[in-house]
mmCIF file of the N, C-alpha and C atoms, coordinates in Angstrom:
data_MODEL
# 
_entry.id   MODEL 
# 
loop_
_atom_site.group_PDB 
_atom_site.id 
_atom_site.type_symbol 
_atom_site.label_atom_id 
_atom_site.label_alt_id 
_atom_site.label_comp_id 
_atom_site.label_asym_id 
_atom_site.label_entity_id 
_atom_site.label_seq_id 
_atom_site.pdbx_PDB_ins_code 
_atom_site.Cartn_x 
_atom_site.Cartn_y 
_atom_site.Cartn_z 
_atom_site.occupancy 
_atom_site.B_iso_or_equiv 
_atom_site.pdbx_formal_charge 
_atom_site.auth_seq_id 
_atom_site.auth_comp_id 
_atom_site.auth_asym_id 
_atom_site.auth_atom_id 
_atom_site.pdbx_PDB_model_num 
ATOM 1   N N  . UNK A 1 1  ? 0.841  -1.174 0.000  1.00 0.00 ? 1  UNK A N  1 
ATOM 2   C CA . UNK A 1 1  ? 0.000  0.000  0.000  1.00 0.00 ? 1  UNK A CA 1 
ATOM 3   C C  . UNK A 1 1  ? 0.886  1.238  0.000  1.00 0.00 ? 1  UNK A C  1 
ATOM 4   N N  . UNK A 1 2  ? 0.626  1.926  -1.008 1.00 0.00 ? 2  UNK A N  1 
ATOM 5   C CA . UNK A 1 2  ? 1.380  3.117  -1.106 1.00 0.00 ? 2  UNK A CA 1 
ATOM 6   C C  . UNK A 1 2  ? 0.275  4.306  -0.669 1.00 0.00 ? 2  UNK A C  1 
ATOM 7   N N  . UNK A 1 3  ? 1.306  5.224  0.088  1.00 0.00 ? 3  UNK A N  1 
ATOM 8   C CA . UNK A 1 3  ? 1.013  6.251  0.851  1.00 0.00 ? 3  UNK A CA 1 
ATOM 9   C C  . UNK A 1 3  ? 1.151  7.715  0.324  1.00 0.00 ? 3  UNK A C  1 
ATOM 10  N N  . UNK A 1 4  ? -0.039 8.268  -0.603 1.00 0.00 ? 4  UNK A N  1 
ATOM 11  C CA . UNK A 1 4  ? 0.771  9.495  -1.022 1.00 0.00 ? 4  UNK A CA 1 
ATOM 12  C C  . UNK A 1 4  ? -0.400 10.495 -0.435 1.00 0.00 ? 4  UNK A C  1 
ATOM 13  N N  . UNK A 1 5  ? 0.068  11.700 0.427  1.00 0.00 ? 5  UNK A N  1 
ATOM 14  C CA . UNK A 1 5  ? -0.785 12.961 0.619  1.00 0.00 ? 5  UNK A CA 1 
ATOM 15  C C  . UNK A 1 5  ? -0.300 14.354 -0.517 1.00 0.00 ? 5  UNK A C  1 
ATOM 16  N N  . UNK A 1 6  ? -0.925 14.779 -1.215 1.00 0.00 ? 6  UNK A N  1 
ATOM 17  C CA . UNK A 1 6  ? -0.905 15.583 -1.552 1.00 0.00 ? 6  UNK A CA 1 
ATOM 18  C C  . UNK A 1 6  ? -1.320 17.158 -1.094 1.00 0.00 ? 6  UNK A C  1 
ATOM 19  N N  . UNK A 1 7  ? -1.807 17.083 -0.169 1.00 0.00 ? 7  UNK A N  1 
ATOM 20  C CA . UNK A 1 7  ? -2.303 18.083 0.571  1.00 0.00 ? 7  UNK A CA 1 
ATOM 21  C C  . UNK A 1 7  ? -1.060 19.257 1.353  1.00 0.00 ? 7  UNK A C  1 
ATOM 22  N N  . UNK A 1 8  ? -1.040 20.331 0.973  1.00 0.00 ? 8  UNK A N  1 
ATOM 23  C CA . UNK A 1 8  ? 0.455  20.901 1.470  1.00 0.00 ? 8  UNK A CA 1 
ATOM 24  C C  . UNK A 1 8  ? 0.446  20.951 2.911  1.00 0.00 ? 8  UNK A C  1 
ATOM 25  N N  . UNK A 1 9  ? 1.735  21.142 3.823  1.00 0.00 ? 9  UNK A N  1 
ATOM 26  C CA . UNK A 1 9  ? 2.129  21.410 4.897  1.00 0.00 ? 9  UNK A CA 1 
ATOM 27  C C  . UNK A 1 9  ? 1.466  22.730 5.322  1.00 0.00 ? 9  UNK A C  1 
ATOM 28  N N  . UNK A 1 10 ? 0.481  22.857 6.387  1.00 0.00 ? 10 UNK A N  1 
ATOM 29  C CA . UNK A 1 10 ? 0.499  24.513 6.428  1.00 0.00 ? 10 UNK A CA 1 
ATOM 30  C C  . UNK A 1 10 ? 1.174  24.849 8.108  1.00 0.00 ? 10 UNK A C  1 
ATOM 31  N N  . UNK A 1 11 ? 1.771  25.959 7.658  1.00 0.00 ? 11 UNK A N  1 
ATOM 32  C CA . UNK A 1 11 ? 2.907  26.309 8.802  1.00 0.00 ? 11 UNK A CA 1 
ATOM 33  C C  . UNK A 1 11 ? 2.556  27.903 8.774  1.00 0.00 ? 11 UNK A C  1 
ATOM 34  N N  . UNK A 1 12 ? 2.784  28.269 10.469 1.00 0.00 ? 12 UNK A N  1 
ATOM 35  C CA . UNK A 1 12 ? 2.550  29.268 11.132 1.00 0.00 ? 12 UNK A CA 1 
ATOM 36  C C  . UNK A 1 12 ? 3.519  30.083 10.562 1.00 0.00 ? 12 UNK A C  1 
ATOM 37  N N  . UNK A 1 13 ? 4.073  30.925 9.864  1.00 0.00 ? 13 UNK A N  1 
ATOM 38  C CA . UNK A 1 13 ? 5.273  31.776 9.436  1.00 0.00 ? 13 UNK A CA 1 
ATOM 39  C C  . UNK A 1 13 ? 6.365  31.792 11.175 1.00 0.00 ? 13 UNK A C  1 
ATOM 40  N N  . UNK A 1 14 ? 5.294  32.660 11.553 1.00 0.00 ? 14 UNK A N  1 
ATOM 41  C CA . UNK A 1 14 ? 5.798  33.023 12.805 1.00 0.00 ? 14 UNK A CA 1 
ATOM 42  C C  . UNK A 1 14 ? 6.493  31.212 14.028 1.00 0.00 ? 14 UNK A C  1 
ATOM 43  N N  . UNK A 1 15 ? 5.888  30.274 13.842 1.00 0.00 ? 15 UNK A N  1 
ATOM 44  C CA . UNK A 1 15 ? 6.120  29.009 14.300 1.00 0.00 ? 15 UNK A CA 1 
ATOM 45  C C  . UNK A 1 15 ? 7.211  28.423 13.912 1.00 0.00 ? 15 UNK A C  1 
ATOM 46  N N  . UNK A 1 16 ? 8.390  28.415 13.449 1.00 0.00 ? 16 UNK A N  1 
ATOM 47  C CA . UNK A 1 16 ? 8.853  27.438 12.807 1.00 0.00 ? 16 UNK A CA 1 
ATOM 48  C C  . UNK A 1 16 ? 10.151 27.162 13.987 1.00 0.00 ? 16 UNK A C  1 
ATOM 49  N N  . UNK A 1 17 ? 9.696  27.087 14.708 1.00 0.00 ? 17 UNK A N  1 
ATOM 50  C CA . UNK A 1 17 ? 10.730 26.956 16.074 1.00 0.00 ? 17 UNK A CA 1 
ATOM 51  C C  . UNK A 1 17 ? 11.053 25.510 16.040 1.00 0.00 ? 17 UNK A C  1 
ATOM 52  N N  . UNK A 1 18 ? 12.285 24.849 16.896 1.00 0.00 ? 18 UNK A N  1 
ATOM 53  C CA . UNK A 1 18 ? 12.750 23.265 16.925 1.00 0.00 ? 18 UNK A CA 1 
ATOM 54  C C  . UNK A 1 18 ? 11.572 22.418 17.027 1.00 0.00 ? 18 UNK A C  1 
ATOM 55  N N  . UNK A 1 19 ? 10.694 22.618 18.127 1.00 0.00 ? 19 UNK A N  1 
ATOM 56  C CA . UNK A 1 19 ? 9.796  21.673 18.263 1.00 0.00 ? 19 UNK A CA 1 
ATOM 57  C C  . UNK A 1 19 ? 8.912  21.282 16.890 1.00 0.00 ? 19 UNK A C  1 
ATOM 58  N N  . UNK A 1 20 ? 8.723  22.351 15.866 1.00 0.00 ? 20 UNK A N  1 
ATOM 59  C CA . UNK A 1 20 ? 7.820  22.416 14.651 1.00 0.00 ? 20 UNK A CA 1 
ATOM 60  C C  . UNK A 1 20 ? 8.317  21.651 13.156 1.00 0.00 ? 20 UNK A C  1 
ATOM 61  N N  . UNK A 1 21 ? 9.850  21.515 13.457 1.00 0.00 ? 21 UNK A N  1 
ATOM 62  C CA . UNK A 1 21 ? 10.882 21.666 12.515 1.00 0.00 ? 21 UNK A CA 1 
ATOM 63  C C  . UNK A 1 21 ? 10.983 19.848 12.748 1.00 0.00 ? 21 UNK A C  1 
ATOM 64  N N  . UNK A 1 22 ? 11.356 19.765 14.037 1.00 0.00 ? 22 UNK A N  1 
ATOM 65  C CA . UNK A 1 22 ? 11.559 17.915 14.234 1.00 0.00 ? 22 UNK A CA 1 
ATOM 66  C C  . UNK A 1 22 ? 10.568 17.281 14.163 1.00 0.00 ? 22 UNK A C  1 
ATOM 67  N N  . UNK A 1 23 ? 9.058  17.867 14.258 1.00 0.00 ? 23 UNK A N  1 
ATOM 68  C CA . UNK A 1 23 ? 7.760  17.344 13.933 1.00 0.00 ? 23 UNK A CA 1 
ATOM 69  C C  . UNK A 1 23 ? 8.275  17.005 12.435 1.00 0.00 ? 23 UNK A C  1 
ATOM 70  N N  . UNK A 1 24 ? 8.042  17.843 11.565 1.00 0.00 ? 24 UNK A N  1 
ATOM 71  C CA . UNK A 1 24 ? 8.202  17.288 10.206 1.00 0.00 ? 24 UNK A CA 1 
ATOM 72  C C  . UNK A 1 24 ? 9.027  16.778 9.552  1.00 0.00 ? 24 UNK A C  1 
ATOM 73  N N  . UNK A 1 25 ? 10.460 16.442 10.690 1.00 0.00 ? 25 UNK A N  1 
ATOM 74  C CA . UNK A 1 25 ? 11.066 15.863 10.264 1.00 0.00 ? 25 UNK A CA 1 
ATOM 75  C C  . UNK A 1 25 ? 10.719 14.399 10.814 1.00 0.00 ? 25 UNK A C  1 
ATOM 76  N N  . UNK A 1 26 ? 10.597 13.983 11.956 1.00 0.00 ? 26 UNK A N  1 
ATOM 77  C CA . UNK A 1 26 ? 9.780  13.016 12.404 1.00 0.00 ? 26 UNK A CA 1 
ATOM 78  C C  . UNK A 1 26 ? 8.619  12.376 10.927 1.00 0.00 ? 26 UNK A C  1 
ATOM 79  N N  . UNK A 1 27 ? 7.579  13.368 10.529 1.00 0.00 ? 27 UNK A N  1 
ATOM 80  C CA . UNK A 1 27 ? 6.716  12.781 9.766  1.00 0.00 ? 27 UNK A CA 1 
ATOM 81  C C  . UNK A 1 27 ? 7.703  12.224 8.266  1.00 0.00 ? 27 UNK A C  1 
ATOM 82  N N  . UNK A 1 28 ? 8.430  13.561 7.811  1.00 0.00 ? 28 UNK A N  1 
ATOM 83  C CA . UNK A 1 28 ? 9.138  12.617 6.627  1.00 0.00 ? 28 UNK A CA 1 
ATOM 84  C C  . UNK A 1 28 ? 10.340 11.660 6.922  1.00 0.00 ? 28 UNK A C  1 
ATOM 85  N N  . UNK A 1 29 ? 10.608 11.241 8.294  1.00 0.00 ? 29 UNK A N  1 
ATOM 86  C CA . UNK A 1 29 ? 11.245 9.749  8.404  1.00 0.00 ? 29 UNK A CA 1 
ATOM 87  C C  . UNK A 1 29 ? 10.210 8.589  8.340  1.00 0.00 ? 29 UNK A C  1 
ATOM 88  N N  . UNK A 1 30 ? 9.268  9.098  8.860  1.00 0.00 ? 30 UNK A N  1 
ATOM 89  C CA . UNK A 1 30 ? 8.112  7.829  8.716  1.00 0.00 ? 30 UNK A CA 1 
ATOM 90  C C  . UNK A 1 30 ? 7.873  7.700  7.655  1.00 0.00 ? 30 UNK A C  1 
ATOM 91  N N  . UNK A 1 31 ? 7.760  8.413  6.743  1.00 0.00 ? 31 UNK A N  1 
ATOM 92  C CA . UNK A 1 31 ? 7.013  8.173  4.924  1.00 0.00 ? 31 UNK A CA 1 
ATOM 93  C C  . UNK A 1 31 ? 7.806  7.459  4.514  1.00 0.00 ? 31 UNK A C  1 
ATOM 94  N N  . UNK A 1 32 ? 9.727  7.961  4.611  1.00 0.00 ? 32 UNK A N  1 
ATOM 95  C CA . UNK A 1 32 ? 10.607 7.686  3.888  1.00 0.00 ? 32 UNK A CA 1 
ATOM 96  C C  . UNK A 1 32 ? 10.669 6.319  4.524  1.00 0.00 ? 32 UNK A C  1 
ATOM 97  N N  . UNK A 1 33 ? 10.548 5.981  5.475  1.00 0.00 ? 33 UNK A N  1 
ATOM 98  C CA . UNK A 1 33 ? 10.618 4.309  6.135  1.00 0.00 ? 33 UNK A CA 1 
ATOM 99  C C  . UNK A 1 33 ? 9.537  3.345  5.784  1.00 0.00 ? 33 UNK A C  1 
ATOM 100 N N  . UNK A 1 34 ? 8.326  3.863  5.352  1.00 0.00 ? 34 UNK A N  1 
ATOM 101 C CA . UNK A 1 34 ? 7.256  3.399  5.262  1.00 0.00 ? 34 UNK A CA 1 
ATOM 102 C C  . UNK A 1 34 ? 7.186  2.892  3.428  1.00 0.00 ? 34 UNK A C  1 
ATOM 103 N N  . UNK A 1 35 ? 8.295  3.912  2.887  1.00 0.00 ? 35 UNK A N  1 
ATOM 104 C CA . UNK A 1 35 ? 8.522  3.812  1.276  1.00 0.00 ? 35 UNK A CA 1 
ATOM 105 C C  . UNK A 1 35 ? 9.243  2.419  0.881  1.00 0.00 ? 35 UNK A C  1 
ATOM 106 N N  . UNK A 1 36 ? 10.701 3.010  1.687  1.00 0.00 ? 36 UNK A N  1 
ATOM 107 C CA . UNK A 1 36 ? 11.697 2.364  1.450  1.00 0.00 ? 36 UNK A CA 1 
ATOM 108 C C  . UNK A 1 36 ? 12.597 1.608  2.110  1.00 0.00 ? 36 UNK A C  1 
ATOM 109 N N  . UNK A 1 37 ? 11.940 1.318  3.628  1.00 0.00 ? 37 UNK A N  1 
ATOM 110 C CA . UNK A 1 37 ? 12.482 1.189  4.819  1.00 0.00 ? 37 UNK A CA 1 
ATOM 111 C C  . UNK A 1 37 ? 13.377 -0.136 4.172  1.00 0.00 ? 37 UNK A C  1 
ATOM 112 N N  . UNK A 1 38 ? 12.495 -1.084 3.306  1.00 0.00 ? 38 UNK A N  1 
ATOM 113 C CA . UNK A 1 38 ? 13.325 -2.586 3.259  1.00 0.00 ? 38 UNK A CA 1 
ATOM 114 C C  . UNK A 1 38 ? 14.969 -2.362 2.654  1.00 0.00 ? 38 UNK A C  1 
ATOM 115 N N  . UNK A 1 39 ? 14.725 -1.299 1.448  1.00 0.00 ? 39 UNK A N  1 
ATOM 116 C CA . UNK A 1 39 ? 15.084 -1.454 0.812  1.00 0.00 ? 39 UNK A CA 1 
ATOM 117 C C  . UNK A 1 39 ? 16.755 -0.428 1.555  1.00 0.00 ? 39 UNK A C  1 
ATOM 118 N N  . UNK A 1 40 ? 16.176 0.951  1.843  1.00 0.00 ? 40 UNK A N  1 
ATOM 119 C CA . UNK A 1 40 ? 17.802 1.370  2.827  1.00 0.00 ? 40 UNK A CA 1 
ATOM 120 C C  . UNK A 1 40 ? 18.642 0.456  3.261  1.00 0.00 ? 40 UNK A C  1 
ATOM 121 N N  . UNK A 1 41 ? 17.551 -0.729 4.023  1.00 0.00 ? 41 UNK A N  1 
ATOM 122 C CA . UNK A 1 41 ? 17.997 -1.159 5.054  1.00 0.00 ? 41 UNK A CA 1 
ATOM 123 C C  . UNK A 1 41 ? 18.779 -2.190 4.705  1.00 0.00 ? 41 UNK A C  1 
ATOM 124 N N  . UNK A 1 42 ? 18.625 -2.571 3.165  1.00 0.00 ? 42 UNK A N  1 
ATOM 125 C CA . UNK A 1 42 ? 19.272 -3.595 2.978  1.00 0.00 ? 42 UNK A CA 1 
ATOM 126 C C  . UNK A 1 42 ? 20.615 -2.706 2.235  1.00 0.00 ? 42 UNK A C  1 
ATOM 127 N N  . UNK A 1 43 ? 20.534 -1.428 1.487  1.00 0.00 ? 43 UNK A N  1 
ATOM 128 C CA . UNK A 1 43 ? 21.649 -0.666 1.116  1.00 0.00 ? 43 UNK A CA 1 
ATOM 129 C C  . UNK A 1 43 ? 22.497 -0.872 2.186  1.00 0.00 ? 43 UNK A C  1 
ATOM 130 N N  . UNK A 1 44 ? 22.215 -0.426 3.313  1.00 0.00 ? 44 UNK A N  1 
ATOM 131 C CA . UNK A 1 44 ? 22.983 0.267  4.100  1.00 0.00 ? 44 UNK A CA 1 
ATOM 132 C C  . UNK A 1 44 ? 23.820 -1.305 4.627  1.00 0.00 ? 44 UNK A C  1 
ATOM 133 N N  . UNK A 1 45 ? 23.284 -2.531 5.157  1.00 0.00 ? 45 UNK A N  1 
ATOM 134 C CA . UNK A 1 45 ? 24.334 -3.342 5.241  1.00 0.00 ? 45 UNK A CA 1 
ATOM 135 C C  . UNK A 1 45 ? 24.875 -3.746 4.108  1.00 0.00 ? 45 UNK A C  1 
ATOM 136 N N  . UNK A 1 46 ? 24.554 -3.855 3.050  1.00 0.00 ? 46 UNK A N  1 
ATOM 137 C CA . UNK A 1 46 ? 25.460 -3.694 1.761  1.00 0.00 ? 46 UNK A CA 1 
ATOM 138 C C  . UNK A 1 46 ? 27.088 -3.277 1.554  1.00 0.00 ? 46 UNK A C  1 
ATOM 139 N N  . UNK A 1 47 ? 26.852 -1.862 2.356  1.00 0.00 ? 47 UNK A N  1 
ATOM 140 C CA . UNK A 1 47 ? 27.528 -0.790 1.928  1.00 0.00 ? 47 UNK A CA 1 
ATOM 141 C C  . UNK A 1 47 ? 28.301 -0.429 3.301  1.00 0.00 ? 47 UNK A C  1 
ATOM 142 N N  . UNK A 1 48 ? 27.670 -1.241 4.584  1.00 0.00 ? 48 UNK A N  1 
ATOM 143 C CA . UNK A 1 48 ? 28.510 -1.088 5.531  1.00 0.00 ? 48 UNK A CA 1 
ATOM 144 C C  . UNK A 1 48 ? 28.100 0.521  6.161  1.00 0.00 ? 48 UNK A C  1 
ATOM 145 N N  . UNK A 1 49 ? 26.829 0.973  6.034  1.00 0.00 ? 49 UNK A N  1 
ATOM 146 C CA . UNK A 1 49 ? 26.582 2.189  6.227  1.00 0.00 ? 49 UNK A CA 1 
ATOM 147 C C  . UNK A 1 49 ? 25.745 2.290  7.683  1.00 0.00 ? 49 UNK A C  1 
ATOM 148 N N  . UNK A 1 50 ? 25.470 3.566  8.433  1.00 0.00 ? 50 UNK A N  1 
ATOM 149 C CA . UNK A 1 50 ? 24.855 3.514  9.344  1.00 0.00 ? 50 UNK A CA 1 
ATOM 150 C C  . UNK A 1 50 ? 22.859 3.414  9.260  1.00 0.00 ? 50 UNK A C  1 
ATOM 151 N N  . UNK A 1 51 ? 22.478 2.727  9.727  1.00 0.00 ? 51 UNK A N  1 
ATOM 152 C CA . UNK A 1 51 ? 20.953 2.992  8.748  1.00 0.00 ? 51 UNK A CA 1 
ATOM 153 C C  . UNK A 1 51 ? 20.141 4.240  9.064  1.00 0.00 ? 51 UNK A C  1 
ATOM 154 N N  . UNK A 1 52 ? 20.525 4.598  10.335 1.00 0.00 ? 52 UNK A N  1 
ATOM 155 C CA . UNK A 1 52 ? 19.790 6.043  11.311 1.00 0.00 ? 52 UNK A CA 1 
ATOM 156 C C  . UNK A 1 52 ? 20.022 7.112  10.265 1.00 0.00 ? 52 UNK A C  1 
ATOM 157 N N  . UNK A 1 53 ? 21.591 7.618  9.807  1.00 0.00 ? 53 UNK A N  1 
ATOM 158 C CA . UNK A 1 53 ? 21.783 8.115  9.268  1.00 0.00 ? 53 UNK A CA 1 
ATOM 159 C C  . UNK A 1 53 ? 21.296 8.366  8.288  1.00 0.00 ? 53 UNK A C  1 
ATOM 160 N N  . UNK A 1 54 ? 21.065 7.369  7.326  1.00 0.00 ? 54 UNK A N  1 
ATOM 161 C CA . UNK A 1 54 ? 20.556 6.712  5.774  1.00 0.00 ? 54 UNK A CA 1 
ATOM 162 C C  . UNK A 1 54 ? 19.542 7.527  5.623  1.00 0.00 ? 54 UNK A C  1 
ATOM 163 N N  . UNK A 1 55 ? 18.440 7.211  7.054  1.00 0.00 ? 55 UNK A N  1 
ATOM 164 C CA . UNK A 1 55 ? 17.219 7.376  6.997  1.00 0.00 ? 55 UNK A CA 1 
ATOM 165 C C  . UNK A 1 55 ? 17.081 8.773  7.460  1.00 0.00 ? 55 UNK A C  1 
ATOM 166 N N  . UNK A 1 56 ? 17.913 9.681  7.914  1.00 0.00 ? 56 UNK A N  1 
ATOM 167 C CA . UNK A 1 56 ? 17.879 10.793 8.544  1.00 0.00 ? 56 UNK A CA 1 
ATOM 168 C C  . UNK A 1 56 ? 17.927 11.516 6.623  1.00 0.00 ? 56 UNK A C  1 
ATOM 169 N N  . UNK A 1 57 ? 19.207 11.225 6.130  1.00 0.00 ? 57 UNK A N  1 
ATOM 170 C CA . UNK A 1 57 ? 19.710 11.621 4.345  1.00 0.00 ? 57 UNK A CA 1 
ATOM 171 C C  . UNK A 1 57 ? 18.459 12.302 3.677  1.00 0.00 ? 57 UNK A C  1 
ATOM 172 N N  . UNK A 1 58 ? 17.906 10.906 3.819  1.00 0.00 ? 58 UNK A N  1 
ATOM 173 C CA . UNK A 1 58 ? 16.601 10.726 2.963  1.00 0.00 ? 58 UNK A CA 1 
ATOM 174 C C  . UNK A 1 58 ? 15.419 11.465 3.340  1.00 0.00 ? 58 UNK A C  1 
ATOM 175 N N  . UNK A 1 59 ? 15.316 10.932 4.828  1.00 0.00 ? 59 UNK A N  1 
ATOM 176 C CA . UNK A 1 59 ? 14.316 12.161 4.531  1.00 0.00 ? 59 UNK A CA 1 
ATOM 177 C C  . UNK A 1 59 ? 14.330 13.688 4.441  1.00 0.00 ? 59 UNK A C  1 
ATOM 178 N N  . UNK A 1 60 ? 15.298 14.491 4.890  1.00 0.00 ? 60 UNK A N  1 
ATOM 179 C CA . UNK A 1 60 ? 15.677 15.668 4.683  1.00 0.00 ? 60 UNK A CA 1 
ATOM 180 C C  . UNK A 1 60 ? 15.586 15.803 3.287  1.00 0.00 ? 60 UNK A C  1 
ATOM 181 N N  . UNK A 1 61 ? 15.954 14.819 2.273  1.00 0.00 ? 61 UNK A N  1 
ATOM 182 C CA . UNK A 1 61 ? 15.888 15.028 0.901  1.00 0.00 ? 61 UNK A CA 1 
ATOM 183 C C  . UNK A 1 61 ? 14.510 14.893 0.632  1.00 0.00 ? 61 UNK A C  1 
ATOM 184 N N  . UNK A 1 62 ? 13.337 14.358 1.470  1.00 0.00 ? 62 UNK A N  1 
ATOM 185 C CA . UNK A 1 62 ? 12.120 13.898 1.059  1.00 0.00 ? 62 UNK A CA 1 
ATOM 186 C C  . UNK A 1 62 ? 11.226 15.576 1.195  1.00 0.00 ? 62 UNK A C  1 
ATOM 187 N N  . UNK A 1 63 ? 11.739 15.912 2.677  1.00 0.00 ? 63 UNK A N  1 
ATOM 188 C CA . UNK A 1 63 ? 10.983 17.536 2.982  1.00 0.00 ? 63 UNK A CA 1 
ATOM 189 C C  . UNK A 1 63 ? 10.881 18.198 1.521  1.00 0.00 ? 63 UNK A C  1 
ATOM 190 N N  . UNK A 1 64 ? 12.300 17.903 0.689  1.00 0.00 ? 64 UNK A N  1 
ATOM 191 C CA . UNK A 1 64 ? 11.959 18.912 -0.352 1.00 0.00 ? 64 UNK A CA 1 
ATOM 192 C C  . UNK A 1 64 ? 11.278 19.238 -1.043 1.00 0.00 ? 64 UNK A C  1 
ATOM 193 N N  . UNK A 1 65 ? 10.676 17.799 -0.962 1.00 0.00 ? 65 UNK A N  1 
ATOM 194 C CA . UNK A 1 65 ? 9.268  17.100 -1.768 1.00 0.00 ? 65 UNK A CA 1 
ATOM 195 C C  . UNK A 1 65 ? 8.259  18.036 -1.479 1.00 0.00 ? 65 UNK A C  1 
ATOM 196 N N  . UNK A 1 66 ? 8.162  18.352 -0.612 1.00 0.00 ? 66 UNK A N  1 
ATOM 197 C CA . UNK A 1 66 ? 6.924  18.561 0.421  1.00 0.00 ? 66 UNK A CA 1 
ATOM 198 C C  . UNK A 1 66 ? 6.492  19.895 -0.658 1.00 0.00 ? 66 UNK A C  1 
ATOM 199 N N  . UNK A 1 67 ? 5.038  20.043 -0.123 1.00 0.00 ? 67 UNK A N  1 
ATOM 200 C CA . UNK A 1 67 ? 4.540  21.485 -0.646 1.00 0.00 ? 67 UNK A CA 1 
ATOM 201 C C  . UNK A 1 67 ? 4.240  22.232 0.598  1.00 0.00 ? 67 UNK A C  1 
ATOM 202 N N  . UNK A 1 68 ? 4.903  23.431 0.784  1.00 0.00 ? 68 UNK A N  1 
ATOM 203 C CA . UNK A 1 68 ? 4.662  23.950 1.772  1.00 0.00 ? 68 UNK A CA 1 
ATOM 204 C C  . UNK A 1 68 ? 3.679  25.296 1.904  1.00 0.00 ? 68 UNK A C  1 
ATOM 205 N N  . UNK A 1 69 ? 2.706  25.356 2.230  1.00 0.00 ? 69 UNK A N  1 
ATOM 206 C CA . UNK A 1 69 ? 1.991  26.750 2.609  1.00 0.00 ? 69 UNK A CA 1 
ATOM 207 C C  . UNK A 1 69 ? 2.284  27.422 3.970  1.00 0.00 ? 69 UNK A C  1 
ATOM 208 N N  . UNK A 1 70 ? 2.793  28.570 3.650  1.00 0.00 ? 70 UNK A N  1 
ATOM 209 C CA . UNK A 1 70 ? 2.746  29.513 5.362  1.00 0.00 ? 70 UNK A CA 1 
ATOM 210 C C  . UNK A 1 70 ? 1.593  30.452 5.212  1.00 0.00 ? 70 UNK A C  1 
ATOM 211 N N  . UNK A 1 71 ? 1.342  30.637 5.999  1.00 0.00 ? 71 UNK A N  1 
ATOM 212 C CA . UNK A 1 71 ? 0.780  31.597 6.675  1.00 0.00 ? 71 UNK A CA 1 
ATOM 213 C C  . UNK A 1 71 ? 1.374  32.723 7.424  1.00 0.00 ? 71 UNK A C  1 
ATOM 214 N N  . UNK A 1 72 ? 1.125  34.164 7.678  1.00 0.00 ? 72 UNK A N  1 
ATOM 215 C CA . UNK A 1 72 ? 1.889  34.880 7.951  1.00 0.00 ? 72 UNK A CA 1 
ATOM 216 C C  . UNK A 1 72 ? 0.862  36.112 9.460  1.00 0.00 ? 72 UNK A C  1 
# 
């Protein structure tokens, strides 16, 4: 089952403090684990890599994805 929201992020302009920031990073480790979790996981002993890390990479690369709306 694939998981796609299309619906954008909406964010407080004024909010974007640590607690708001590791929320969504929290949510795009779950997507990105929920995508590809088997498949990192098998990169990463492959490759002798850390998997936390892997999965930290990725999803920071996944946020970019994201559509973001602020509010101001």
């Amino acid at each position: 089952m694939d998981i796609h929201i299309d619906i954008p992020f909406r964010l407080n302009f004024n909010n974007l403090d640590l607690e708001t920031q590791e929320k969504l990073m929290q949510q795009s480790k779950h997507e990105v684990e929920h995508k590809f979790g088997k498949d990192l996981k098998k990169y990463a002993d492959e490759n002798y890599l850390d998997y936390d890390s892997l999965l930290e990479e990725e999803a920071i690369k996944n946020l970019y994805k994201h559509k973001f709306k602020f509010t101001i």
